[in-house]
Steps between C-alpha positions, in 0.01 A plus 500: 500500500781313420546144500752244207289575219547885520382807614132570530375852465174535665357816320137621537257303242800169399841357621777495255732261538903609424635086402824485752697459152428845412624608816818688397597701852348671802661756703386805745400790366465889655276617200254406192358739229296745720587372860753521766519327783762443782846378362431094434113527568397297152627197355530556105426145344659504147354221293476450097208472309585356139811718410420776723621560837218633765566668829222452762549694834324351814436663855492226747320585793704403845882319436537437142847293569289166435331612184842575399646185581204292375573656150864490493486147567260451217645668218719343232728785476667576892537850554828698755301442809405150403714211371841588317408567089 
C-alpha cells in the first residue's frame, strides 16, 4: 500500500512501514537475487534505513503504472521517470 506517509509492506505475520522520507528512488526492474522475470516486471523500491541503503523488489499483480506513480509522487528524492532531480 502506499499512501503520504510511505510505503506499507504487507508481509506474512506484520506490516513494515518504509517513512516516505526514506524513500530514496524507485524504478523497474528485469531481475532480483534469484529471480527473473519479464524485462520491467518488478518495481525495485530503494529506501534507507539509518545509514544503510535497502533495495526491496515488489511484483505487482495486474498494471503496476499506479503503484509506480503513487510512490514517485511520495518520495523526497524524484527519480528520471519522475520529477526533474
Amino acid at each position: 500500500a502506499v499512501g503520504p506517509a510511505g510505503v506499507v509492506l504487507d508481509l506474512p505475520g506484520t506490516a513494515v512501514l518504509v517513512p516516505a522520507a526514506d524513500l530514496v528512488r524507485v524504478e523497474r526492474a528485469t531481475w532480483t537475487i534469484d529471480r527473473v522475470v519479464e524485462p520491467g516486471g518488478l518495481l525495485k523500491v530503494v529506501w534507507r534505513l539509518g545509514g544503510c541503503d535497502l533495495d526491496t523488489y515488489l511484483r505487482v499483480t495486474g498494471d503496476d503504472a499506479p503503484v509506480l506513480a503513487a510512490i514517485e509522487d511520495i518520495q523526497p528524492h524524484p527519480t528520471a521517470s519522475g520529477a526533474a532531480a
